[in-house]
TILORO-263595 format. One line per field, with one value per residue: x, y, z of N, C-alpha, C in turn. Coordinates in pm, 1 decimal, always signed. Layout:
n.x	X, ...
n.y	Y, ...
n.z	Z, ...
ca.x	X, ...
ca.y	Y, ...
ca.z	Z, ...
c.x	X, ...
c.y	Y, ...
c.z	Z, ...
***
This chain:
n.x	+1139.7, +998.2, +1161.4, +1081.6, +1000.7, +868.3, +534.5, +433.3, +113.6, -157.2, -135.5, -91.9, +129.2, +224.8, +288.5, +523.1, +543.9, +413.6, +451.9, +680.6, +939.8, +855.3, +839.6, +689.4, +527.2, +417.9, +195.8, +187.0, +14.8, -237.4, -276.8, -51.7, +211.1, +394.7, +609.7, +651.4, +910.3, +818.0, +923.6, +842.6, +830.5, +712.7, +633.9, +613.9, +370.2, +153.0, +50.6, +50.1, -11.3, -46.2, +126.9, -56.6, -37.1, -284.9, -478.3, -309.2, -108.2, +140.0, +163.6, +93.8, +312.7, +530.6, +849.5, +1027.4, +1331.1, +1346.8, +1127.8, +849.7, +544.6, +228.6, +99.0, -165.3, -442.2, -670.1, -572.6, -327.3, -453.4, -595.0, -371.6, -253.4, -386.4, -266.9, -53.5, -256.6, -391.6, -186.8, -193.9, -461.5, -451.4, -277.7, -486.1, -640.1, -736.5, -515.7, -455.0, -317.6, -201.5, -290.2, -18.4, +267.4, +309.0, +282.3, +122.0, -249.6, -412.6, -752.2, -847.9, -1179.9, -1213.9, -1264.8, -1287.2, -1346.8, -1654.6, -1910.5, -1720.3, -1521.4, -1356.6, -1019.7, -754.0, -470.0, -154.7, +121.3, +439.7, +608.2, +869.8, +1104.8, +1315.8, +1623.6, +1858.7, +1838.2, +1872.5, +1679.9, +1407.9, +1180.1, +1008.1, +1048.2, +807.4, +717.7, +510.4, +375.8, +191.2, -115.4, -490.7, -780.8, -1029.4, -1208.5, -1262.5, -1003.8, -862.2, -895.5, -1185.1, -1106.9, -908.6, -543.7, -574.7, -460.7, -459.3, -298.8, -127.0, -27.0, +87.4, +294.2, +461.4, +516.8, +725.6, +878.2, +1000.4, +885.1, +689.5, +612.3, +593.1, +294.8, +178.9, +101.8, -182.7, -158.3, -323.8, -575.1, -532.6, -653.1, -855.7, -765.2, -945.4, -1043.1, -921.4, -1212.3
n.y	+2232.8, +1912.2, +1600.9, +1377.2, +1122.2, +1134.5, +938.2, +759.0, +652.1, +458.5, +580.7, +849.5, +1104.5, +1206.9, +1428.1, +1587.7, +1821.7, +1997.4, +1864.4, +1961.3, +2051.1, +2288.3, +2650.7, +2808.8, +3077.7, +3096.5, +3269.1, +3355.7, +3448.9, +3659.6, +3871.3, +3893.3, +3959.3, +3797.2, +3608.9, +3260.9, +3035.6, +2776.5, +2444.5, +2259.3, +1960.8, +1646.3, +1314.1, +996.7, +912.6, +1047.7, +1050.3, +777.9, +386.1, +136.2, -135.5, -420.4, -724.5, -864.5, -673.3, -441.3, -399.9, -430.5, -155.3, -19.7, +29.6, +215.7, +289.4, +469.4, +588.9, +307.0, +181.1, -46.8, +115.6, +151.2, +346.7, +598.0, +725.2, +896.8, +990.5, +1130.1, +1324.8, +1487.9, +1520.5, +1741.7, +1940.7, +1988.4, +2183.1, +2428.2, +2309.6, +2316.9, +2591.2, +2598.2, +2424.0, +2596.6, +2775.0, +2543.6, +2278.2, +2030.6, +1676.2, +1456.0, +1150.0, +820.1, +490.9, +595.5, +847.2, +1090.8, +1294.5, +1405.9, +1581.9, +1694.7, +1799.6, +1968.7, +1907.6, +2115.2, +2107.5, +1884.2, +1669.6, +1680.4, +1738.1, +1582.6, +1455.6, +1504.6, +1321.7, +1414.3, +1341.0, +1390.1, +1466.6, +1699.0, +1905.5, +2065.3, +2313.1, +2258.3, +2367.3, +2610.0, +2980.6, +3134.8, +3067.4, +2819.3, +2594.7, +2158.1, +2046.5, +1730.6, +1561.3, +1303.6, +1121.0, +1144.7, +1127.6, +1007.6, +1000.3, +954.6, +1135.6, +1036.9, +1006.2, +949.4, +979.2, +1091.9, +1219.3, +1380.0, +1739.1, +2041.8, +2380.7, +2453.4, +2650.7, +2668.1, +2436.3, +2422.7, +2642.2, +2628.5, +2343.0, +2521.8, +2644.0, +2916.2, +2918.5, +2826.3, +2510.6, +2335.4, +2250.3, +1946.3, +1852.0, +1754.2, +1409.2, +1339.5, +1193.0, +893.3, +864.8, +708.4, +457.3, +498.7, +265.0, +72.2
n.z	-693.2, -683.8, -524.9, -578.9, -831.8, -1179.3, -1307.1, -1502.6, -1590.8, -1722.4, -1949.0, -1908.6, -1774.6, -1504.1, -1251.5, -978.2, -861.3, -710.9, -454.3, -391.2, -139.7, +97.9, +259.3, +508.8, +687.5, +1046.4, +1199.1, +1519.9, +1732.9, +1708.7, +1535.5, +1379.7, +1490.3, +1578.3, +1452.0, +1323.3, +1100.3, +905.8, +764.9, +548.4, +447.5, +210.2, +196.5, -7.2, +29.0, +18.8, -191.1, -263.2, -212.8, +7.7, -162.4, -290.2, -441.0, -507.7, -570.7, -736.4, -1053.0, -1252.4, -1375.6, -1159.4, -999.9, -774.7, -672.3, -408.7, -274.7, -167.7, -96.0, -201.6, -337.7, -436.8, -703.1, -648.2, -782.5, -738.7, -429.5, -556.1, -718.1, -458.2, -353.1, -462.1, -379.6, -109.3, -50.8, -23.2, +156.3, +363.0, +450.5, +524.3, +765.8, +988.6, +1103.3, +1216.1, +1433.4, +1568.4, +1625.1, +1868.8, +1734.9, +1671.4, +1595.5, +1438.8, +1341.0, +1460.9, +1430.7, +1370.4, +1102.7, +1025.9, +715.6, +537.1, +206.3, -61.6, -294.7, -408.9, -505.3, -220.7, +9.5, +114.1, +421.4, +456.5, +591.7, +723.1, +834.7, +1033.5, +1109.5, +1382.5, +1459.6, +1631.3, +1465.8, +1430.5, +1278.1, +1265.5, +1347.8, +1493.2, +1640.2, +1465.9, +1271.8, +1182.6, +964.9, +854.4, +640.9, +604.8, +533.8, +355.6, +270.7, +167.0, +473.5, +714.7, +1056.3, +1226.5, +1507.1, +1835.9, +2060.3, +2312.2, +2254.2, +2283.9, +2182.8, +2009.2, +1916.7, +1587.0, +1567.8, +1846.3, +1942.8, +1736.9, +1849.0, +2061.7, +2011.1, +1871.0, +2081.7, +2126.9, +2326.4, +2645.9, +2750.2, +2823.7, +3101.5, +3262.6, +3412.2, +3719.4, +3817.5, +4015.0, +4315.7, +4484.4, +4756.8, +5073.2, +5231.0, +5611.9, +5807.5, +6010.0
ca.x	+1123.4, +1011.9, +1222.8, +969.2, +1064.4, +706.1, +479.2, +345.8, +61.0, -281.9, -153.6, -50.7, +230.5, +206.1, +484.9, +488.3, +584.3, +318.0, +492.6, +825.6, +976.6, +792.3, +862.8, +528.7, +532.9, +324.9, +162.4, +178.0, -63.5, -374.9, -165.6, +76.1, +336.2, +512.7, +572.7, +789.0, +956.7, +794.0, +958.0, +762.6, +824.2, +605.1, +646.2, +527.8, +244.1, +90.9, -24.2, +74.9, -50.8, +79.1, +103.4, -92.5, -13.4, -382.0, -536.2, -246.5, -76.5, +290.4, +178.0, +58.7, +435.9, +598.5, +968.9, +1095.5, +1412.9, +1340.0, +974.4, +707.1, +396.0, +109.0, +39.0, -325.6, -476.1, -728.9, -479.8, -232.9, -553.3, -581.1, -247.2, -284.0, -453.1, -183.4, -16.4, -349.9, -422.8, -116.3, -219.8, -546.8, -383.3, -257.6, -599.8, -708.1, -685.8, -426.2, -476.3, -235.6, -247.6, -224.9, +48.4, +378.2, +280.3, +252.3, -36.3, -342.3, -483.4, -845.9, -959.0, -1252.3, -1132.6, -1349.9, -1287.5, -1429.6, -1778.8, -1928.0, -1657.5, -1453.2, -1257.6, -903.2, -630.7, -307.1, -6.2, +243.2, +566.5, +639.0, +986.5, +1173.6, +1415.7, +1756.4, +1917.2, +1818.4, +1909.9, +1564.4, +1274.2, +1154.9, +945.6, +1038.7, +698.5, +735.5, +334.1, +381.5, +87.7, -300.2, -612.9, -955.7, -1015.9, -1245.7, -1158.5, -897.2, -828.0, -994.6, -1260.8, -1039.6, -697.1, -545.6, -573.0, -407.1, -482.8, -200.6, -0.5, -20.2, +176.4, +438.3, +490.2, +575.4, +782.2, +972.1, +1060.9, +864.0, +574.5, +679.2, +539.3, +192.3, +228.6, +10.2, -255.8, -160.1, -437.4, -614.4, -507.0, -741.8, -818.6, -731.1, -1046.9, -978.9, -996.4, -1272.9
ca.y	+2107.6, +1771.1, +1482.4, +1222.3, +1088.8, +1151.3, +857.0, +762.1, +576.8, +495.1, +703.3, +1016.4, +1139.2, +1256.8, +1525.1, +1601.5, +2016.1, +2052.4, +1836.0, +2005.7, +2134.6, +2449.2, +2723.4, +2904.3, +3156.5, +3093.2, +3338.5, +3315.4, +3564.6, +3720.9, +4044.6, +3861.3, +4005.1, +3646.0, +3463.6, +3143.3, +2979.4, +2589.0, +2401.7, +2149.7, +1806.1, +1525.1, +1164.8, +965.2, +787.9, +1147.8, +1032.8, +586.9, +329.5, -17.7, -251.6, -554.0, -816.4, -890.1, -576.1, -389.4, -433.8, -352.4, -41.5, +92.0, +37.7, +328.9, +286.2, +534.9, +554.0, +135.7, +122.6, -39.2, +107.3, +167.0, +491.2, +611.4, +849.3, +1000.9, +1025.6, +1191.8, +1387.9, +1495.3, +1590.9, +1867.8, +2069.0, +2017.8, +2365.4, +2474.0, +2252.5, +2295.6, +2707.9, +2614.0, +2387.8, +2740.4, +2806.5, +2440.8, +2189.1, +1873.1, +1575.7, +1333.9, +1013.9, +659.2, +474.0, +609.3, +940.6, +1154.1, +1401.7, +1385.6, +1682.0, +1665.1, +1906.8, +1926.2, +1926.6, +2169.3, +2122.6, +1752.9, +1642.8, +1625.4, +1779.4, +1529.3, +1481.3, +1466.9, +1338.8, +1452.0, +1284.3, +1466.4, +1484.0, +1853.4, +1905.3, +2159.0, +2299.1, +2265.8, +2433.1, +2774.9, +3045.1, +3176.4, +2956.3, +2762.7, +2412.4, +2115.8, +1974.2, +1638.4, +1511.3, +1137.9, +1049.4, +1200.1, +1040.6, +1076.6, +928.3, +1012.7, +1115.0, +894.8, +1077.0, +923.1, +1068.2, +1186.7, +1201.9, +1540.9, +1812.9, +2157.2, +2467.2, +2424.4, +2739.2, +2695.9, +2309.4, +2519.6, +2756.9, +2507.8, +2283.8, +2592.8, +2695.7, +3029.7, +2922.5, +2700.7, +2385.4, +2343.9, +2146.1, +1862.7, +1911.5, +1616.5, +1359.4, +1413.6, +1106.7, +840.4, +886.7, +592.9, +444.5, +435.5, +104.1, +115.9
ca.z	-762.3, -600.3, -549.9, -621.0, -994.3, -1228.7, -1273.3, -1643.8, -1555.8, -1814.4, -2064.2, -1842.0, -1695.7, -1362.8, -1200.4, -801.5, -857.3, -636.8, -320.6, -347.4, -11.0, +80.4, +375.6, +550.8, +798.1, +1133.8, +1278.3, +1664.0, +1751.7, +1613.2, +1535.1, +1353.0, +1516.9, +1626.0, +1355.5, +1316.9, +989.3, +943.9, +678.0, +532.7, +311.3, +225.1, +190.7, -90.8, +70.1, +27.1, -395.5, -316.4, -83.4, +32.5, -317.1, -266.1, -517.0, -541.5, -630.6, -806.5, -1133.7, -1291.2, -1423.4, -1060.9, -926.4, -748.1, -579.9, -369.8, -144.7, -163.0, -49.3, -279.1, -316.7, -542.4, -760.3, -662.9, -868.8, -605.1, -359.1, -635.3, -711.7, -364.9, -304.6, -555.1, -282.3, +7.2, -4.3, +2.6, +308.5, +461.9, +483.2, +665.7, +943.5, +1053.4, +1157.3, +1322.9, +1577.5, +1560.6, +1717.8, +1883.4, +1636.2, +1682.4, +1500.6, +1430.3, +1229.6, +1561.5, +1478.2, +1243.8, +1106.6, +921.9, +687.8, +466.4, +69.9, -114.7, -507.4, -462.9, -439.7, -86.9, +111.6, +179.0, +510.5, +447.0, +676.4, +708.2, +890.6, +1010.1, +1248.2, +1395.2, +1535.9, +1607.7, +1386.9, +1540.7, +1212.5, +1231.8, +1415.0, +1536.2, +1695.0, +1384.4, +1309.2, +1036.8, +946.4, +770.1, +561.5, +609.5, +429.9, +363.8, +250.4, +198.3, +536.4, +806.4, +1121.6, +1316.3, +1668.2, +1975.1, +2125.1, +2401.0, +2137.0, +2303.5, +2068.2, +1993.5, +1814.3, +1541.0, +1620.5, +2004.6, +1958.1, +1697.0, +1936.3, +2194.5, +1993.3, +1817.5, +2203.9, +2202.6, +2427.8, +2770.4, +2751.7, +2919.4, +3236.2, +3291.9, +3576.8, +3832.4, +3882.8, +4182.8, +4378.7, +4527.7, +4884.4, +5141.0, +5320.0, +5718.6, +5900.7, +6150.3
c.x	+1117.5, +1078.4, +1152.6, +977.3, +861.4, +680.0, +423.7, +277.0, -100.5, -278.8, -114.9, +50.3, +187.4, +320.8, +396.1, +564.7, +572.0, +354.0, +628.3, +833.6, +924.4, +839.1, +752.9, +613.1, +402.6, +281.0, +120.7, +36.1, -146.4, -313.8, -76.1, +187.4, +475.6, +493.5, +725.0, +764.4, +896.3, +862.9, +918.6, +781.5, +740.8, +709.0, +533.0, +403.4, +166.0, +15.7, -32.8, +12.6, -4.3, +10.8, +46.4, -105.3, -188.8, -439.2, -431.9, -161.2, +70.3, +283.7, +136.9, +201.0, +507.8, +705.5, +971.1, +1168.0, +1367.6, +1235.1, +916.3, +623.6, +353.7, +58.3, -94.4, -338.1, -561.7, -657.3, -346.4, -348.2, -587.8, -493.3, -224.6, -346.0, -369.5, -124.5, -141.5, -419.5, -334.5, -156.3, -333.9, -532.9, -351.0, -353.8, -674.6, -690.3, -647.4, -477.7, -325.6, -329.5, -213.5, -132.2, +196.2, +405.6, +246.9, +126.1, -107.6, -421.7, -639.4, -886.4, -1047.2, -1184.4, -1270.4, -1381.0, -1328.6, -1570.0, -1845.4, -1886.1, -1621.4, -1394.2, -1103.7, -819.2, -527.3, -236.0, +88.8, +332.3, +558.0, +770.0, +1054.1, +1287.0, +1540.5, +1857.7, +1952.3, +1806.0, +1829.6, +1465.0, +1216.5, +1104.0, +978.6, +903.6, +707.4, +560.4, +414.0, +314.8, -41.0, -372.1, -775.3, -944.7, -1132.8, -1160.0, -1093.7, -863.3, -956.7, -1067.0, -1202.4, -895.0, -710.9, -532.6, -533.6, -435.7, -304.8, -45.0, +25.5, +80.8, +311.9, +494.6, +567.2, +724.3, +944.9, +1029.4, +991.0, +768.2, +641.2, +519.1, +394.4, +236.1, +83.0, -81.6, -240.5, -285.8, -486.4, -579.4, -612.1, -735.4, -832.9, -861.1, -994.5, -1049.2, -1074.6, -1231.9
c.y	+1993.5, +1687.1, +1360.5, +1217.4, +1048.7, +988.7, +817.9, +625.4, +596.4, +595.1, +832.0, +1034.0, +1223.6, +1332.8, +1567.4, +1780.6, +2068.6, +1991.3, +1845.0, +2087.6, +2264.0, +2506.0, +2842.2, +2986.5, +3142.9, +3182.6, +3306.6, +3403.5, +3622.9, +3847.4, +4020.0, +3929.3, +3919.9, +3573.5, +3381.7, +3134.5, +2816.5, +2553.7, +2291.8, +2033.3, +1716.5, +1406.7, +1156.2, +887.5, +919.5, +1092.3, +838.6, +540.5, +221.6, -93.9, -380.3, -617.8, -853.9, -810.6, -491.3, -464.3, -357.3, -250.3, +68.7, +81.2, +162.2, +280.4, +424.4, +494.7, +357.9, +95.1, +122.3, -3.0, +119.0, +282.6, +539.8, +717.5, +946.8, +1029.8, +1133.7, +1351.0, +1542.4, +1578.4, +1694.8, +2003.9, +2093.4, +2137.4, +2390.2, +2479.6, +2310.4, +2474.7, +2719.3, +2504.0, +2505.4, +2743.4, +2728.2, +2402.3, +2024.1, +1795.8, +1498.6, +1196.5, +935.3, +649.5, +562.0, +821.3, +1102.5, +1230.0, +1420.9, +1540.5, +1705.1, +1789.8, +1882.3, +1949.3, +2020.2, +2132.3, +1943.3, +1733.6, +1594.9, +1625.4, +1663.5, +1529.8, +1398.9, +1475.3, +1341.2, +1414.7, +1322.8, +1454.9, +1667.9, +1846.5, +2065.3, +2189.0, +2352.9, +2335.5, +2564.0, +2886.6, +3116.7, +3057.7, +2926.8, +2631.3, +2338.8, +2039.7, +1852.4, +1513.6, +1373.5, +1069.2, +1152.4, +1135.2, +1072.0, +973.8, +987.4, +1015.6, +1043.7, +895.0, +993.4, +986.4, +1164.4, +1191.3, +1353.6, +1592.8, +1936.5, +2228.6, +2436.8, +2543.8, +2768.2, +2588.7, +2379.3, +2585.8, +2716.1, +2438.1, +2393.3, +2675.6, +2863.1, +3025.6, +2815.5, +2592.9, +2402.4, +2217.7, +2102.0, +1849.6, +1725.2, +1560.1, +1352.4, +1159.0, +1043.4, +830.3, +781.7, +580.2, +375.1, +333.9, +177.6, +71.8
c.z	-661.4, -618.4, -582.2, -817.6, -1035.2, -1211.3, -1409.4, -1583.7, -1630.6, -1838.9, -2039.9, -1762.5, -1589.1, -1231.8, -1053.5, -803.7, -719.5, -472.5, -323.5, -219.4, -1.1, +230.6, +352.3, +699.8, +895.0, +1211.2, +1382.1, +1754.2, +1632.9, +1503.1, +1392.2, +1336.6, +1574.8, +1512.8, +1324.0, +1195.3, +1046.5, +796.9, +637.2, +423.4, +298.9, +203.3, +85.3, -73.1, +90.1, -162.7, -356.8, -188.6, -115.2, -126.1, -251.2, -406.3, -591.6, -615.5, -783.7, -914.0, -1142.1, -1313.1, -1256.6, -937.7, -882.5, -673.2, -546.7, -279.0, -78.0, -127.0, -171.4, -269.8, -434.1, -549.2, -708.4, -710.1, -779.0, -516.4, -451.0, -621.2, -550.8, -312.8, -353.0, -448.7, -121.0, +17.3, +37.7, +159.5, +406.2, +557.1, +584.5, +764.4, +1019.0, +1169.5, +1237.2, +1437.3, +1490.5, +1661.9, +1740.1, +1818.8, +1676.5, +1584.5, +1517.8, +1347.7, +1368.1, +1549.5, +1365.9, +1240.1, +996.2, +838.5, +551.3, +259.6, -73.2, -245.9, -529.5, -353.1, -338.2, -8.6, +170.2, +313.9, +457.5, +521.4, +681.9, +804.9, +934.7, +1126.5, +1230.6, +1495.9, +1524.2, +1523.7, +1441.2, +1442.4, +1242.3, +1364.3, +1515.2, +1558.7, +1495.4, +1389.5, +1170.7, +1062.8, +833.1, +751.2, +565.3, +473.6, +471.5, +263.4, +249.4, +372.2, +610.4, +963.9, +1219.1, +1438.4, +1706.1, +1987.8, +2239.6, +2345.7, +2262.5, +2200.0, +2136.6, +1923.8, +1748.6, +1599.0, +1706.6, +1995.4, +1893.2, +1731.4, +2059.5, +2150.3, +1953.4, +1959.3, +2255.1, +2290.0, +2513.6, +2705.7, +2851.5, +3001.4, +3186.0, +3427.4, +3640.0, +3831.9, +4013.4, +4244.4, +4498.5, +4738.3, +4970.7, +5253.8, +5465.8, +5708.3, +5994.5, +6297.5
***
């Protein structure tokens, strides 16, 4: 069950089932014979976006945990397919994100018209609970959006960074910059 309290909004009630706490297994290897525990939550800026006084009305009010925002129905819409999503991140590449949201992950959204790109938000930490290498994954926010990474963002296959963070792969070193070479005096 989700903690996010429903939403009756034009006429319909609207329940978050579908962004209750979930736990996936990562396969580390092709084999899947390594596989970590990720534990995953969202945030409500996964269905709401910032309330602006101008555009939005009383009935598109959402509180949570003391933040205002604004109900959206495509974004609610949307969110309906995150398990779904969250199964083929497995299989991609993350980006390091601008902003506060550490790593953006895009994928296309099939069940709406024109293949959307949808971006996903997310922190990845290790999970310091559990007794075995493990990751908590916390959905910030996602969006129809296109995508948001730099041209040179670094990027990761997803279960090479989980692998890292959850302690079973060493860290990749950083290749030194080659250092500029000093022109003699003549």
């Amino acid at each position: 069950m989700s903690d996010f309290p429903h939403k009756q909004f034009n006429g319909k009630l609207y329940k978050f089932e579908h962004l209750a706490p979930m736990r996936m297994k990562v396969p580390l290897n092709a084999l899947g014979t390594n596989i970590i525990d990720m534990h995953v939550t969202f945030g409500c800026h996964c269905f709401t976006e910032q309330f602006d006084d101008t555009r939005h009305r009383t009935q598109h009010r959402y509180s949570y945990q003391g933040e205002l925002r604004a109900f959206n129905v495509l974004r609610y819409e949307c969110s309906l397919q995150l398990p779904t999503v969250m199964q083929s991140m497995l299989k991609g590449v993350i980006y390091n994100a601008e902003e506060s949201y550490t790593y953006a992950a895009h994928v296309t959204l099939p069940l709406l018209q024109g293949s959307p790109i949808y971006s996903v938000f997310f922190g990845l930490e290790k999970d310091r609970v559990a007794k075995v290498p493990a990751v908590r994954m916390f959905v910030k926010s996602a969006y129809l959006k296109p995508l948001v990474a730099k041209t040179n963002a670094q990027s990761w296959r997803f279960v090479s960074l989980a692998g890292q963070i959850a302690g079973v792969f060493p860290p990749k070193e950083k290749k030194p910059r080659p250092t500029k070479k000093k022109k003699k005096a003549p």
